[in-house]
Backbone as a printed PyTorch tensor [residue, N CA C, xyz], in Angstrom:
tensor([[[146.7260, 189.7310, -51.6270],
         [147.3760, 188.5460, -51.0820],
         [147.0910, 188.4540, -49.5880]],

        [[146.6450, 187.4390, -49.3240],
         [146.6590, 186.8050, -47.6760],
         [147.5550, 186.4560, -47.0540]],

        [[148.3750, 186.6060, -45.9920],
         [149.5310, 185.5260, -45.6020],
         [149.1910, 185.1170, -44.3620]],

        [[149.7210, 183.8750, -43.9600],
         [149.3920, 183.4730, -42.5890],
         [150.3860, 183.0860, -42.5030]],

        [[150.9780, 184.0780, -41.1110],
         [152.2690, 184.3440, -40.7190],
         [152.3040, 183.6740, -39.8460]],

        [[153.3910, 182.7520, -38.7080],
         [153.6280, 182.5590, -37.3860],
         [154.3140, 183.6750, -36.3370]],

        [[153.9190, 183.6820, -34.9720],
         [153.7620, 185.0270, -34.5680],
         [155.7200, 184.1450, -34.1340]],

        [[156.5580, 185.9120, -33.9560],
         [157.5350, 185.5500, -33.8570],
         [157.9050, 186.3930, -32.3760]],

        [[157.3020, 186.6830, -31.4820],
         [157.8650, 187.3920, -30.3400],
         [157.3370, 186.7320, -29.6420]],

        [[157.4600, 186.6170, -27.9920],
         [156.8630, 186.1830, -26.8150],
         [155.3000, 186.5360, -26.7660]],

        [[154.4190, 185.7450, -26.6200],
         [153.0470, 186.2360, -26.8020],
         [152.7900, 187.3230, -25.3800]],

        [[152.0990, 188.6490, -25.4710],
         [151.6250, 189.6040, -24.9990],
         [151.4550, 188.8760, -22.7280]],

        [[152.4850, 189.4140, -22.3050],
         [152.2400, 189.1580, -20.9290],
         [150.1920, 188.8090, -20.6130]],

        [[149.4780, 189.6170, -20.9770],
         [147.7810, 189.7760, -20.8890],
         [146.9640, 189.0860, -21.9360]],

        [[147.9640, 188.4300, -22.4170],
         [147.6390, 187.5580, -24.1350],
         [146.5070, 188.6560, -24.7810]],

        [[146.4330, 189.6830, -24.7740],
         [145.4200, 191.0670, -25.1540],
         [146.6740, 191.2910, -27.1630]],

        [[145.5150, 191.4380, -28.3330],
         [145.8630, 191.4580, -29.4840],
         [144.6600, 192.4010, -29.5010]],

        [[145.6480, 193.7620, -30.6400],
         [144.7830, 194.6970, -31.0210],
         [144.5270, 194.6040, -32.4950]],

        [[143.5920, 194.5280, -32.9470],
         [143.4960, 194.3880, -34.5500],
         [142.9760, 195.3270, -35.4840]],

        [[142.9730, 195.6920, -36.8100],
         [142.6580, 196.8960, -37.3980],
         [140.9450, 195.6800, -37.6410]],

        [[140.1170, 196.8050, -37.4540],
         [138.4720, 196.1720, -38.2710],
         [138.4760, 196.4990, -39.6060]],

        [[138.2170, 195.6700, -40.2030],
         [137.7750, 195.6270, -41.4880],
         [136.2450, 195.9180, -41.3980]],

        [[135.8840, 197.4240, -42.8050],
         [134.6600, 197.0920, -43.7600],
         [134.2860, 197.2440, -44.8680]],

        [[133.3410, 196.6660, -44.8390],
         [132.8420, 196.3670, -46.6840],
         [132.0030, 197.9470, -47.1780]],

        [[131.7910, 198.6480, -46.1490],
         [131.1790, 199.9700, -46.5210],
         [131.8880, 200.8510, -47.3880]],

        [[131.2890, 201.2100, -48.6870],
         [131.8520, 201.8300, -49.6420],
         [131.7600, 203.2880, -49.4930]],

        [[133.4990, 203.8360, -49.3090],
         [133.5340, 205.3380, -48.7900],
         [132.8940, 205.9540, -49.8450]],

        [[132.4840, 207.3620, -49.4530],
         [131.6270, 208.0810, -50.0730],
         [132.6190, 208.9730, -51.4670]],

        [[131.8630, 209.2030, -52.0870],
         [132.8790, 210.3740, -52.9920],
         [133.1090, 211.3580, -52.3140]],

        [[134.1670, 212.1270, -52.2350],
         [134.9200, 213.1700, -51.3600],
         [135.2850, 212.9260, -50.2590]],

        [[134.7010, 211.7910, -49.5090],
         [135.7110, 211.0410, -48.2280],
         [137.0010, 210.9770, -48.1970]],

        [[137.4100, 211.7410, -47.1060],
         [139.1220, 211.9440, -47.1590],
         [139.4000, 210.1760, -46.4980]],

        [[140.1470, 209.3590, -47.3030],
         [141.2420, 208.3090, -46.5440],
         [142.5700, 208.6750, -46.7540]],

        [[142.8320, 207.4110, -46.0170],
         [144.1470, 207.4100, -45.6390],
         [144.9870, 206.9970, -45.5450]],

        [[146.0420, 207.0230, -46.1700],
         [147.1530, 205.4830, -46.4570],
         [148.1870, 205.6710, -45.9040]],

        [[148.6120, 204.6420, -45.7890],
         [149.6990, 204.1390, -44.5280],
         [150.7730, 203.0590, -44.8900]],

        [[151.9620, 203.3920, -44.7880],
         [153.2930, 202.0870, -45.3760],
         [154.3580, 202.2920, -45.1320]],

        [[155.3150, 201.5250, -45.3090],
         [156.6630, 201.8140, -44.4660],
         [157.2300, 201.5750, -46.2330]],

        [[158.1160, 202.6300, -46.0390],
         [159.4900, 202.7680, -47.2820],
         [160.3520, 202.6750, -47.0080]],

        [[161.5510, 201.9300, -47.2050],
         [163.3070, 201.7000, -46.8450],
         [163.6690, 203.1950, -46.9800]],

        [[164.6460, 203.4690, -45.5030],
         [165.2180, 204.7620, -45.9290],
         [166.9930, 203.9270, -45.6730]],

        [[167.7090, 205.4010, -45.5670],
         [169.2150, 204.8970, -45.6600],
         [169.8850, 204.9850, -44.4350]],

        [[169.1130, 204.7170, -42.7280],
         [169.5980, 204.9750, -42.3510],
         [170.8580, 204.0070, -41.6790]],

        [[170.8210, 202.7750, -42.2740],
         [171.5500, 201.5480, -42.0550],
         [172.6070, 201.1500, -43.1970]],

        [[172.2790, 201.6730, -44.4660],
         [172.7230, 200.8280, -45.3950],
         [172.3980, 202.2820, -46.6920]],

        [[173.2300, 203.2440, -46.5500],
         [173.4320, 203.9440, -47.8850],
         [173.0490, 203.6830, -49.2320]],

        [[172.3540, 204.3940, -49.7160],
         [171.7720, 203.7060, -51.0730],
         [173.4160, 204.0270, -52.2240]],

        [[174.0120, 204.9390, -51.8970],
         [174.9280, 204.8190, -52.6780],
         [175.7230, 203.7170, -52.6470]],

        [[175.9160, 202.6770, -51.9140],
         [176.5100, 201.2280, -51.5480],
         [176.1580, 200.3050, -52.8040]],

        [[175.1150, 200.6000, -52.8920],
         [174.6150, 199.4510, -53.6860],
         [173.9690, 200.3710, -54.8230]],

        [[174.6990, 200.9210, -56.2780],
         [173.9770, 201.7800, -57.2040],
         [173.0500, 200.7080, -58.2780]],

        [[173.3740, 199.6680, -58.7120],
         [172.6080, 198.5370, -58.9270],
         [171.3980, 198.3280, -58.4600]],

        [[170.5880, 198.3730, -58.1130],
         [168.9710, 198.2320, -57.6410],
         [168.6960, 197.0580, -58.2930]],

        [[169.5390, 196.1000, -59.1480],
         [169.2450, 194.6340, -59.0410],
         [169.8730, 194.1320, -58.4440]],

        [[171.0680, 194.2810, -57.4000],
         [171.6800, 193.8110, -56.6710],
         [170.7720, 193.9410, -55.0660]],

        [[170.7670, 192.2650, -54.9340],
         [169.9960, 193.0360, -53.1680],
         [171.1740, 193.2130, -52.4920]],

        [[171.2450, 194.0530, -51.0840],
         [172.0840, 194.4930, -50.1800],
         [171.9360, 193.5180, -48.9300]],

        [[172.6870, 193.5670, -48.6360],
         [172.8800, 192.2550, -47.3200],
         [173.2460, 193.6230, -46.0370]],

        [[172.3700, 193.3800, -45.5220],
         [172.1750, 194.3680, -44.3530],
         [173.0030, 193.5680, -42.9710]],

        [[173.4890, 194.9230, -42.5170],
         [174.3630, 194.2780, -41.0820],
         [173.3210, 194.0420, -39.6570]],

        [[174.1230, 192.5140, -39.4420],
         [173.1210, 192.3370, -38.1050],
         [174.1230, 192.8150, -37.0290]],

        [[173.5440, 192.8800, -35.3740],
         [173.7610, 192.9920, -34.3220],
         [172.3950, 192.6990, -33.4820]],

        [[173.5980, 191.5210, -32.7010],
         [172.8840, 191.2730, -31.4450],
         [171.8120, 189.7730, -32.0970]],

        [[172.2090, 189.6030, -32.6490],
         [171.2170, 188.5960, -33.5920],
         [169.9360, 189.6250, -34.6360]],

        [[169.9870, 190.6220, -34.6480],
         [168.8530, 191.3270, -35.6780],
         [169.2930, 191.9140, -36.5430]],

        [[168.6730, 191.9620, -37.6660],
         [168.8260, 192.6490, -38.6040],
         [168.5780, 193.9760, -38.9450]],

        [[169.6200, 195.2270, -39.0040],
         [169.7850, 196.5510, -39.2000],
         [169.0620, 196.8840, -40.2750]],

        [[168.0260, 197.2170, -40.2880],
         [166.9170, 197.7090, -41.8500],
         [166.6900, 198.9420, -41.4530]],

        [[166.6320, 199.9970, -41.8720],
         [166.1080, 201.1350, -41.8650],
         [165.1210, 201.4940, -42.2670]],

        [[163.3180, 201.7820, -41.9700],
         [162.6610, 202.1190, -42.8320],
         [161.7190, 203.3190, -41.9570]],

        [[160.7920, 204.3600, -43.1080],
         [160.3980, 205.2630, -42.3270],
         [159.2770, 205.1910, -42.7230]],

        [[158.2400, 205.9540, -41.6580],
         [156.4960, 205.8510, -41.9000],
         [156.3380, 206.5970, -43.0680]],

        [[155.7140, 206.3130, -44.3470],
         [154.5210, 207.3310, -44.9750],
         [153.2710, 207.2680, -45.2440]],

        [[152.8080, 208.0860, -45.2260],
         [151.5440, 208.7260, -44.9600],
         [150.6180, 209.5910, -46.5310]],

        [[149.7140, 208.7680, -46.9260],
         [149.4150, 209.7600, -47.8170],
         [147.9970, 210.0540, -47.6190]],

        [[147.1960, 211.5970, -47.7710],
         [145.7030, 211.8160, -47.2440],
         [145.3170, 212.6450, -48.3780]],

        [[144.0690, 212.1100, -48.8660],
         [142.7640, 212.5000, -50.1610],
         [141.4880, 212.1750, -50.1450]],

        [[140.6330, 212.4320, -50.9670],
         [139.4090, 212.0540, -51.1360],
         [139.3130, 211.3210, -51.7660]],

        [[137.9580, 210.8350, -52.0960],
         [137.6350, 209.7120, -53.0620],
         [137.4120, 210.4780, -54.1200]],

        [[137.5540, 210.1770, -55.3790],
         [136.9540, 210.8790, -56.4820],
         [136.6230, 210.2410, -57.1250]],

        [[136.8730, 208.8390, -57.7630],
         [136.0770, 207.8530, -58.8190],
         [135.7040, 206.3900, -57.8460]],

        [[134.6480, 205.7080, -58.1770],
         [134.6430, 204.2660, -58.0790],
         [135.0810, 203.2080, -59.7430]],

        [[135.7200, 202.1360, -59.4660],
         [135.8080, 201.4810, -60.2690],
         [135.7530, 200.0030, -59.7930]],

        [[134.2360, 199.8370, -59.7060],
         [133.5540, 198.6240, -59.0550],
         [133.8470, 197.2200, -59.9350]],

        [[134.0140, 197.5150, -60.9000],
         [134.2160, 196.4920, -61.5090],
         [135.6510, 196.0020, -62.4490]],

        [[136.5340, 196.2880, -61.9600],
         [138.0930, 196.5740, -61.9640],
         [138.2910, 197.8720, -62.7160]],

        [[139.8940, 197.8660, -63.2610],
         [140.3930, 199.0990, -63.6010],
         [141.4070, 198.4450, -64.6610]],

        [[141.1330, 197.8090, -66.3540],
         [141.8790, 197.3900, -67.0260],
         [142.4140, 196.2640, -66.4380]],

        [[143.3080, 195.5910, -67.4960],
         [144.0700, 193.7550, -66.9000],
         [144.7280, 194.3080, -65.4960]],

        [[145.5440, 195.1640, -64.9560],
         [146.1810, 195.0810, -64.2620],
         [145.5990, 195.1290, -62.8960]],

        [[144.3560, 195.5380, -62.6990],
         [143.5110, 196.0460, -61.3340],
         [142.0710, 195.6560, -61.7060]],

        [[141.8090, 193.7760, -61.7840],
         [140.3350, 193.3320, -61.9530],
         [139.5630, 193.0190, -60.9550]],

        [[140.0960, 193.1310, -59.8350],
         [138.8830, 193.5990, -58.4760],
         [138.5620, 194.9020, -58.5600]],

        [[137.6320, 195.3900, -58.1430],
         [136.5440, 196.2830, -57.2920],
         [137.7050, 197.8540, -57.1960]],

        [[137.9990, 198.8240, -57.1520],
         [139.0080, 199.7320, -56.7080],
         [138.6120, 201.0970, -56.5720]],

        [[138.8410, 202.0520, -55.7650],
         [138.3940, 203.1730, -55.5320],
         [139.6790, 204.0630, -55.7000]],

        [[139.4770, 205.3170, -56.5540],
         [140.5260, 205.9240, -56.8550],
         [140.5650, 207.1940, -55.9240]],

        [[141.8020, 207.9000, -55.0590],
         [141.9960, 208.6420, -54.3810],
         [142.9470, 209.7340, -54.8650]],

        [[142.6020, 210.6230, -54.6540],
         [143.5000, 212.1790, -55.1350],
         [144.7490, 212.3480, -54.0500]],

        [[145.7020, 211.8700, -54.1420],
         [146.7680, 212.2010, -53.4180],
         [147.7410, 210.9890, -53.6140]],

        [[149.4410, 211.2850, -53.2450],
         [150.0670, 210.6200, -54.0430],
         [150.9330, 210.0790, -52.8390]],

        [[151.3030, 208.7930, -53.9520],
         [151.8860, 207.6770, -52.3880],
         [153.1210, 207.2840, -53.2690]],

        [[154.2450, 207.4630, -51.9300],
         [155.5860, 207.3180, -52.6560],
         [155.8910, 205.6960, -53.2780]],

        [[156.7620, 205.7780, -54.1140],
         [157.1270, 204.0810, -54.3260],
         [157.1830, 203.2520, -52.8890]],

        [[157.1500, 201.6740, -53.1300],
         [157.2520, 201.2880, -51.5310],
         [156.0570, 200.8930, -50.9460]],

        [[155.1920, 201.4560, -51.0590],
         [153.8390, 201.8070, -50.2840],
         [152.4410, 200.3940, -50.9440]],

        [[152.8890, 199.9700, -51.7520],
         [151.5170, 199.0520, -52.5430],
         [151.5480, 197.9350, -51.6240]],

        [[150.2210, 198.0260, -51.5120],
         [150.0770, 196.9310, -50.3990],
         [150.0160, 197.4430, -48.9340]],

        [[149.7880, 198.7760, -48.7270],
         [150.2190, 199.3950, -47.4770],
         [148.2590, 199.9610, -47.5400]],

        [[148.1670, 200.0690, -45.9050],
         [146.6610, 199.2520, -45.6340],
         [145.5640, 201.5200, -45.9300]],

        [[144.6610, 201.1910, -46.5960],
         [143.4460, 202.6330, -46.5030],
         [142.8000, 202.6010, -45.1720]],

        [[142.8330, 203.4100, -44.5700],
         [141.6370, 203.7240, -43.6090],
         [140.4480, 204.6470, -44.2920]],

        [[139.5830, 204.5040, -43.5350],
         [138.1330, 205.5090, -44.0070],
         [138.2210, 206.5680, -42.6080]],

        [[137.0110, 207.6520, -43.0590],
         [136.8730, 208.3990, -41.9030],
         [136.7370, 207.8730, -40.1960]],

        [[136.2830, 206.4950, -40.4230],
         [135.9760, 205.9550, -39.0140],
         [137.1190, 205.0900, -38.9410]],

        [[138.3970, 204.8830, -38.7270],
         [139.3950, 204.5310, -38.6950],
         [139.2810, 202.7640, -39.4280]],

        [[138.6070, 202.4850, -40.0110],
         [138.3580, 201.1080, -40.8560],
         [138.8100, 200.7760, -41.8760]],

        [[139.5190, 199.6630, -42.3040],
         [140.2250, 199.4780, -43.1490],
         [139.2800, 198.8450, -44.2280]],

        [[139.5750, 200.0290, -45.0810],
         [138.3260, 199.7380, -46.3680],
         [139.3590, 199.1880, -47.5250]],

        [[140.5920, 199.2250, -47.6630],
         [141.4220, 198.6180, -48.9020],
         [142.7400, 198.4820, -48.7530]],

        [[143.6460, 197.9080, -49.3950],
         [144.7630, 198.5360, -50.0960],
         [146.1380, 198.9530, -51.0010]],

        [[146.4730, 199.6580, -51.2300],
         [147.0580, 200.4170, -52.1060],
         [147.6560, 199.6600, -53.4330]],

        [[146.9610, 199.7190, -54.0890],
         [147.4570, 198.8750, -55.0730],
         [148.3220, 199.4690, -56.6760]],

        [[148.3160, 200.8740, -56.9260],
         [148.8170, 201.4350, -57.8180],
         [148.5380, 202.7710, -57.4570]],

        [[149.6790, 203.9610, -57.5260],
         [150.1400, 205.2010, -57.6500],
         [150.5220, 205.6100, -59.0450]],

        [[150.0970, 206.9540, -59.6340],
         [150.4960, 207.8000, -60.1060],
         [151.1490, 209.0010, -59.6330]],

        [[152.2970, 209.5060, -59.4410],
         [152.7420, 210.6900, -58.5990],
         [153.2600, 211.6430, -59.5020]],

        [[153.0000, 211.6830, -61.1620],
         [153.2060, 212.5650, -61.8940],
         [152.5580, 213.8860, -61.8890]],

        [[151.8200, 214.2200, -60.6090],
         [150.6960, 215.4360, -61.1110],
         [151.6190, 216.5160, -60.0720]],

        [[151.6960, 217.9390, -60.4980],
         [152.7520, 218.2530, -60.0430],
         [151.9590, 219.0820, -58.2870]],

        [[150.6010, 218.7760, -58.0600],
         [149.7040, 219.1440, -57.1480],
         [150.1850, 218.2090, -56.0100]],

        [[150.5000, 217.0760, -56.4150],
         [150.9790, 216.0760, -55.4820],
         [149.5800, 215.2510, -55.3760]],

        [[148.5900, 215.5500, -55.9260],
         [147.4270, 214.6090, -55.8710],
         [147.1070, 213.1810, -56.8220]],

        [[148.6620, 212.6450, -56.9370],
         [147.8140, 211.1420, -57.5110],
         [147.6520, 211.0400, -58.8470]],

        [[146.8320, 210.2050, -59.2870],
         [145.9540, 209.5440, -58.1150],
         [146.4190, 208.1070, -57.7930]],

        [[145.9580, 207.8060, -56.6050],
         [146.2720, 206.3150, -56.3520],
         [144.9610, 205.4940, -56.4300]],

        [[145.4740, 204.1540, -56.3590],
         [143.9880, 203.1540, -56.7540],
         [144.0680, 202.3900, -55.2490]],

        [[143.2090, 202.0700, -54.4710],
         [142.7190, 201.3990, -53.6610],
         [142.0780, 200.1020, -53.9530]],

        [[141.9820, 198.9450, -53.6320],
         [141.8760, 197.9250, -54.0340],
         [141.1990, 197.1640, -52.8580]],

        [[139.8760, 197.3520, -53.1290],
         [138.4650, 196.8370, -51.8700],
         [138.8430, 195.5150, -51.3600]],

        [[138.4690, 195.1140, -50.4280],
         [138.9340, 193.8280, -49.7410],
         [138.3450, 192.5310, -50.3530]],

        [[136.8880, 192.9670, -50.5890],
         [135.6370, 191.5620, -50.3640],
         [136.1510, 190.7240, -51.1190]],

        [[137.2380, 191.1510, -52.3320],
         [136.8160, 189.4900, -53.4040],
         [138.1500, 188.7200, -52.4920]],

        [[138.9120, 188.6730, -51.7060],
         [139.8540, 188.4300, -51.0640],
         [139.5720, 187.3670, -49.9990]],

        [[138.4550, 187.7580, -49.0670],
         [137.5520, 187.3110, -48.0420],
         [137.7970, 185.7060, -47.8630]],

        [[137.2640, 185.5260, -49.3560],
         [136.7370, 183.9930, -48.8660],
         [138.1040, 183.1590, -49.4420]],

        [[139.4340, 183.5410, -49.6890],
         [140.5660, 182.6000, -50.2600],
         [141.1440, 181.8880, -49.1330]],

        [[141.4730, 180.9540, -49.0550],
         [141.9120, 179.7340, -48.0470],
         [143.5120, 180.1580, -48.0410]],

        [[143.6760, 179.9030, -46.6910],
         [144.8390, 179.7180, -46.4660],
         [145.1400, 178.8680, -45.4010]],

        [[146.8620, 178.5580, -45.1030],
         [147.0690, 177.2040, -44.2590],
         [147.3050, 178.3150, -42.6040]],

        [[146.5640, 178.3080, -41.4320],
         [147.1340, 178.8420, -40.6900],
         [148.6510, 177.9580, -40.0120]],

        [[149.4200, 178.5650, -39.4310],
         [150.7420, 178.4780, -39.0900],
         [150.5700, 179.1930, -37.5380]],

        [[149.9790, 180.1580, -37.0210],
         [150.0010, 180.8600, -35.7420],
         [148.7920, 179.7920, -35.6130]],

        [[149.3890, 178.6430, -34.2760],
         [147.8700, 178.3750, -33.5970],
         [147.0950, 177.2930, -34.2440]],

        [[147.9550, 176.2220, -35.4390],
         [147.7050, 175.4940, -35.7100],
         [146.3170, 175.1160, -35.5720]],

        [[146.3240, 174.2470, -34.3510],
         [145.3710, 173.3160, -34.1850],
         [144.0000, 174.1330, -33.4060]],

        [[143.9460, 175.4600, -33.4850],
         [142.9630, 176.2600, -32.5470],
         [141.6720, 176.2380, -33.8740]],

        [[142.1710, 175.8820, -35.0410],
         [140.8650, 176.2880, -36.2850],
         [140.3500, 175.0030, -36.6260]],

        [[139.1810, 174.5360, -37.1200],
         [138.2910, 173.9200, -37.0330],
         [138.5280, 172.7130, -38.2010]],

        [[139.6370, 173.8150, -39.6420],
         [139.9070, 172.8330, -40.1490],
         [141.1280, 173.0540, -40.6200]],

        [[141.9640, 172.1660, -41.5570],
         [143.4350, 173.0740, -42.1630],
         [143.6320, 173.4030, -43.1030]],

        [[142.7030, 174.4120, -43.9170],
         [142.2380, 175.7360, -44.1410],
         [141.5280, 176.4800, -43.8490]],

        [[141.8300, 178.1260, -44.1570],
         [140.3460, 178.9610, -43.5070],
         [140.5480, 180.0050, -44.2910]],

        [[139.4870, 180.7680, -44.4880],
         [138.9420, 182.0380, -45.2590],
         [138.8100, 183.0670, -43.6660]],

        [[139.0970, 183.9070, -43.9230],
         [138.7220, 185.5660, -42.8600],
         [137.7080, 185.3170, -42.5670]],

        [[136.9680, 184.8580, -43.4870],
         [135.0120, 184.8660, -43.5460],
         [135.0830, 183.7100, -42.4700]],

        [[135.7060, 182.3420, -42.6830],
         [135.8240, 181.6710, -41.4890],
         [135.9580, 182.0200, -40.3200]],

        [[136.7880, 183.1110, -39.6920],
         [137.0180, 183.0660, -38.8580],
         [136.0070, 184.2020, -37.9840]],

        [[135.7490, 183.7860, -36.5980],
         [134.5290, 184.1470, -35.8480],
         [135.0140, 185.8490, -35.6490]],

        [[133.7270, 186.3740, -35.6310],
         [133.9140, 187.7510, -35.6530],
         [134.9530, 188.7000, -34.3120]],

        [[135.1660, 187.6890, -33.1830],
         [136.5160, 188.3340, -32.1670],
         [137.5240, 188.0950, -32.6530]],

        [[137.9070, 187.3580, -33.6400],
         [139.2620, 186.9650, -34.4130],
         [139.5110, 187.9550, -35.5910]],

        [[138.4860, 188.0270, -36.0470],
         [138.2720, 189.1180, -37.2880],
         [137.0090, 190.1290, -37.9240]],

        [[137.5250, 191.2370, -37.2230],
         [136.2920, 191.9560, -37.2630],
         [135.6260, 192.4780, -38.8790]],

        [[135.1450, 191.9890, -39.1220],
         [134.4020, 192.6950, -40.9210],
         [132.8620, 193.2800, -40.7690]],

        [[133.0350, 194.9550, -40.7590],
         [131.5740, 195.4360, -40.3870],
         [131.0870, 195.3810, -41.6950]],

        [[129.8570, 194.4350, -41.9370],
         [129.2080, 194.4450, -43.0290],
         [129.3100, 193.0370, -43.5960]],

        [[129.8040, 192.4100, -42.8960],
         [130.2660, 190.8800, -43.3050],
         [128.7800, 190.4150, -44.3600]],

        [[127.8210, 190.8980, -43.7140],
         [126.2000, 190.0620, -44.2130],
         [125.9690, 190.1610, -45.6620]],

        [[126.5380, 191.5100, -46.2150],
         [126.5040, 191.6680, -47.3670],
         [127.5390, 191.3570, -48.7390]],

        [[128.7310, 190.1770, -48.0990],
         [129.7130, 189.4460, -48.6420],
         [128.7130, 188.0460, -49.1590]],

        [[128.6580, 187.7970, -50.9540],
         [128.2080, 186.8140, -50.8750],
         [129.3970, 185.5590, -51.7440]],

        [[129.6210, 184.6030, -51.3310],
         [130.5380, 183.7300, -51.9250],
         [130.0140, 182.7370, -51.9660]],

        [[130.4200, 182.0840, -53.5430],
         [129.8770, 181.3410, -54.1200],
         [131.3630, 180.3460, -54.4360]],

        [[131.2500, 179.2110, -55.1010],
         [132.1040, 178.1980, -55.4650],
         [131.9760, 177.8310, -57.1990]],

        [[133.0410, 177.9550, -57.9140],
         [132.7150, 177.4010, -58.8730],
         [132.4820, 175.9410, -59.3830]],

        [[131.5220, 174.8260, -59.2850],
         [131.1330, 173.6090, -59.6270],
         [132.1560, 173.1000, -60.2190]],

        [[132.7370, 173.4180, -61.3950],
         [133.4400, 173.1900, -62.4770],
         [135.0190, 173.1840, -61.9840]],

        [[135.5630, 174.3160, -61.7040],
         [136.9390, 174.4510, -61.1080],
         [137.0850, 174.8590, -60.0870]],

        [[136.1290, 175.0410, -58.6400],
         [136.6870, 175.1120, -57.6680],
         [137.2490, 176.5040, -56.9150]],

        [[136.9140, 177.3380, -57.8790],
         [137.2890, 178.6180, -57.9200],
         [136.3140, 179.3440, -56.7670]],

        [[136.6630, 180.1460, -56.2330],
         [135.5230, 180.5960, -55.0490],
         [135.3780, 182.0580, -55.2830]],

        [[134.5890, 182.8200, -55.3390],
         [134.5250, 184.1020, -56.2080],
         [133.3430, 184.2550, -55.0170]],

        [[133.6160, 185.5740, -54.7210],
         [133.0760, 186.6840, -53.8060],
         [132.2610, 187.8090, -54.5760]],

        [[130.9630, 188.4490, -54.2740],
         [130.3540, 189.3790, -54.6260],
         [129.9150, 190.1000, -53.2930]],

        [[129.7790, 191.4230, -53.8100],
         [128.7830, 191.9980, -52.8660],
         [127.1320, 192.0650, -53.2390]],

        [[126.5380, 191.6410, -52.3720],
         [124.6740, 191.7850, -52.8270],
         [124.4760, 193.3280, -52.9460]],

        [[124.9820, 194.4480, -51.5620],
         [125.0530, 195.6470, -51.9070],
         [125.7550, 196.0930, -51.3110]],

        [[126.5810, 197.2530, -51.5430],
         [127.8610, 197.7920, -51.4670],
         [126.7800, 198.5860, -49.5850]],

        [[127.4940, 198.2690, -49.0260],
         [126.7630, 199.0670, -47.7260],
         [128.0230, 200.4510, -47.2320]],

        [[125.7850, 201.4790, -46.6760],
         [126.3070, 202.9030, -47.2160],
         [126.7810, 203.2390, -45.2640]]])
């Protein structure tokens, strides 16, 4: 999923934005990555409060903000399988499977590669192995690339009112390997479907 958020704080005194780079380079087998996500902990709002887990909890504000508690995790493995061409109905993009295990919370929480680049992410955990290794599935970026969305930060700064990542100029969004993203349109329905020509090493 893409979102195009509106920025909600005072923009940067130096208007200076740091961004993670995206690439399309496919980590190697045994490449340690690295996953990264925030999980609700209790330090605001007791999980015993609310024993229901279909009940949402209405968290206390102060000061006008909202009291959420959540803490960093961290999970680090190698690569051990590719599954280039999905992984069953539930995972039909591209996915790389990693030996190490990522707590609930975490899907959708971003892979780095050895060169700090964001090659995927996290799209399904297994944490039954009692090694603590997984495995989890990683979920490659490219077929994602070219989906439109409405920007909201900055309206009128884009060219049209929609844009694809791939749209946007490489200081806005860095993708090493962009050349080897190829997207096509479907004639018929409109559908825009992304390939790679070759997975770059």
């Amino acid at each position: 999923m893409i979102l195009s958020l509106e920025y909600g704080s005072p923009l940067p005194s130096d208007n200076h934005f740091v961004q993670a780079r995206m690439t399309m380079r496919l980590p190697e087998i045994g490449e340690t990555l690295m996953i990264v996500g925030f999980q609700a902990s209790n330090e605001h709002v007791p999980a015993t409060e609310f024993p229901d887990e279909r009940i949402n909890p209405h968290f206390p504000v102060a000061d006008g903000l909202l009291k959420y508690g959540i803490r960093v995790q961290i999970g680090v493995g190698e690569v051990t399988q590719y599954h280039l061409h999905g992984r069953e109905q539930q995972l039909p993009g591209p996915v790389i499977e990693v030996a190490c295990s990522t707590p609930g919370g975490l899907s959708g929480g971003p892979a780095f590669d050895r060169n700090g680049m964001l090659v995927g992410i996290l799209s399904k955990s297994f944490n039954d192995q009692p090694d603590g290794r997984g495995p989890s599935q990683i979920s490659l970026l490219a077929p994602a690339l070219a989906h439109t969305v409405t920007p909201f930060f900055l309206p009128n700064f884009y060219h049209r009112p929609k844009i694809s990542l791939l749209d946007l100029p490489p200081h806005l969004c860095g993708i090493d390997g962009r050349d080897a993203i190829h997207a096509t349109t479907d004639s018929e329905t409109g559908v825009i479907c992304v390939e790679m020509r070759d997975w770059p090493s």
